[in-house]
N, C-alpha and C positions, 0 to 999 in steps of 0.2 A: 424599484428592485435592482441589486446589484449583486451580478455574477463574479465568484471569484473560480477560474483556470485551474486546481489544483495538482491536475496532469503532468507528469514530465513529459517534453519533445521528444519522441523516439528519433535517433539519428546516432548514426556511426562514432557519433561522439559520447556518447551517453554510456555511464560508468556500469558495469555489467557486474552482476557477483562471480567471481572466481571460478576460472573451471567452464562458466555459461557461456554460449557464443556470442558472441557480440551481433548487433542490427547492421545487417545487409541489404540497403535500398539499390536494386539497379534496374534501371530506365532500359528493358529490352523492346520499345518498337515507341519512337518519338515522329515526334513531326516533321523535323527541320531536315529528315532520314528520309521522307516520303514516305511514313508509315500513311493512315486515314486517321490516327488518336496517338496520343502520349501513352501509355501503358507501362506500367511499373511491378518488379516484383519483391516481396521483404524476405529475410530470412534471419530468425531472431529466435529466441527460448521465450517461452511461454511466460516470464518470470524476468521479465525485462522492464522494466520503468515501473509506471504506476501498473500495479495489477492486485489481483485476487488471488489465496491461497486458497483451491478445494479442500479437505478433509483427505484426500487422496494424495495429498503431496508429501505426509508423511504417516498415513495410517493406512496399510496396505488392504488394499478391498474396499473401500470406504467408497459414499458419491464423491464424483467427476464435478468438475467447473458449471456443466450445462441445466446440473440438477441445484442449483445454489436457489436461493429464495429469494428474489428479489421486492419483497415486501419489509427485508432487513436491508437491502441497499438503499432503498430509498426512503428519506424520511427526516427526523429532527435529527440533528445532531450537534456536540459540544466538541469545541477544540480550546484545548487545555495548555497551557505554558507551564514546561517543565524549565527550572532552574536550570541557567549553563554549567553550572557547576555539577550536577547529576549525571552519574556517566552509564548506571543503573538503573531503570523503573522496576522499583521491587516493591513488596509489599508497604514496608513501610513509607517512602515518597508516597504511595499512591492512598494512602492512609493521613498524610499529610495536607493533601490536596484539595481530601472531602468532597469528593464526586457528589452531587447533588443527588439523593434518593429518585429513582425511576430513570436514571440515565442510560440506555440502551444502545446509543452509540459515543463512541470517542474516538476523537483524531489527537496523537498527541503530538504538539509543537517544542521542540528540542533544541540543542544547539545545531542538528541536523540539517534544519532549514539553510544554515549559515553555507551549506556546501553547495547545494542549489542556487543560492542567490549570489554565486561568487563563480559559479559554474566550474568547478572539482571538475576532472575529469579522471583521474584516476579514482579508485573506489578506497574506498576509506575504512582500517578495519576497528577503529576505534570509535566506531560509532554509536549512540545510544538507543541500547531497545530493552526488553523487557522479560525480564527472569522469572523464572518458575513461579517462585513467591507473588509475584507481580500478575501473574497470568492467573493464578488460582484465586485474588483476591477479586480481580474481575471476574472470572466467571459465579463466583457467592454473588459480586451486585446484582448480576442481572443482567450485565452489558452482553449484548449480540453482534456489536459488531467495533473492531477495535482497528485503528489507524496509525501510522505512525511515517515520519519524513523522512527514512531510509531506506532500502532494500530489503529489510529484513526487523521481523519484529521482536525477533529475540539478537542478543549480543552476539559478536562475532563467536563461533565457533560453539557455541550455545544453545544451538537452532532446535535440536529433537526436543529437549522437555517445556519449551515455552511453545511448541508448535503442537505439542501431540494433547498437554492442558485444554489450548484455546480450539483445535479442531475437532479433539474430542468433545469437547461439550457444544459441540455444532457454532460456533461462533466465527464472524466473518472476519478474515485477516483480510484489510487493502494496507500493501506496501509501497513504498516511495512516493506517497503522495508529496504535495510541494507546497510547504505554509508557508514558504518565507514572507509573504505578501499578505498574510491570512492576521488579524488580533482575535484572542483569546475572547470564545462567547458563543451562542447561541445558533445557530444557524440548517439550512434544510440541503441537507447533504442526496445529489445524485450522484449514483458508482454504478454503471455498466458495462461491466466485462463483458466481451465476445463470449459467445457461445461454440463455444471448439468439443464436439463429442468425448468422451472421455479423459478430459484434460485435467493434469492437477494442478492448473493455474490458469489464469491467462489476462492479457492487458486489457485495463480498463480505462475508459473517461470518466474524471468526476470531477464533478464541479458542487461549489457551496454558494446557498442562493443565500440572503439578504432581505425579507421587504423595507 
């Protein structure tokens, strides 16, 4: 069995969306201080690295972070190779693609990855994610739960109608996952987010198993 890491390292270095706080690790009671324990505390947006979009993040009144289904987080899942040349996932790329009939999850791998694997530290608004078109044609498959290796799974500045498609029809967004490392195919996808009461996000571990 091989585990693939898909997680980004949360750390002060790590590219935040715009506007979001940046991750604040500070070590308030250490050992070498004559604390009894090391004890740390974070301070960071819910929507920081790899995390989960609730339905509450942009449909007002909707379920919270803690009400998400976790029988859609975990399970088979397909990770897809989009063309570097695509700077769009709209209907038609993802009509090109030919999603394999009954596919329920997808992680999609972009030139996105390239910024992870080169470690970007500034955030990048030219990045690839997925337009209304694109959002609507998965929710027809049947996909419940869609992935992609950026912050954000719709295009810069693009965010309400690829967000309000895929949460209205209850479907799970994880953003910034990290495929740079990942090939195109098959695999049993874990994603668990914290459980933060009323939250309309929040970070998650995922990792992709292998037998």
């Amino acid at each position: 069995m091989k585990i693939w890491d898909i997680s980004l390292t949360i750390s002060p270095n790590l590219p935040t969306w715009p506007g979001d706080p940046k991750a604040v690790i500070e070590r308030v009671s250490a050992i070498s201080d004559g604390a009894n324990a090391n004890v740390s505390r974070m301070d960071m947006g819910v929507h920081t690295g790899t995390h989960v979009d609730a339905p509450l993040h942009f449909i007002d009144g909707s379920s919270a972070v803690e009400a998400m289904n976790l029988e859609v987080l975990i399970g088979p899942a397909r990770v897809v190779q989009v063309a570097d040349d695509v700077n769009v996932i709209d209907r038609e790329v993802l009509e090109k693609l030919e999603l394999p009939a009954g596919t329920t999850r997808v992680l999609f791998k972009t030139r996105n990855s390239k910024y992870w694997a080169s470690q970007v530290r500034d955030f990048q608004t030219d990045f690839v994610g997925i337009d209304e078109s694109g959002s609507k044609y998965l929710v027809e498959k049947g996909v419940r739960l869609v992935g992609v290796d950026y912050l954000s799974v719709a295009p810069y500045k693009q965010s309400r109608p690829t967000h309000q498609v895929l949460l209205g029809a209850n479907m799970v967004i994880v953003e910034g996952v990290d495929l740079s490392a990942v090939q195109p195919g098959e695999y049993q996808l874990i994603c668990l987010p914290l459980k933060i009461e009323g939250s309309d996000g929040a970070p998650a571990r995922a990792v992709l198993i292998q037998e």
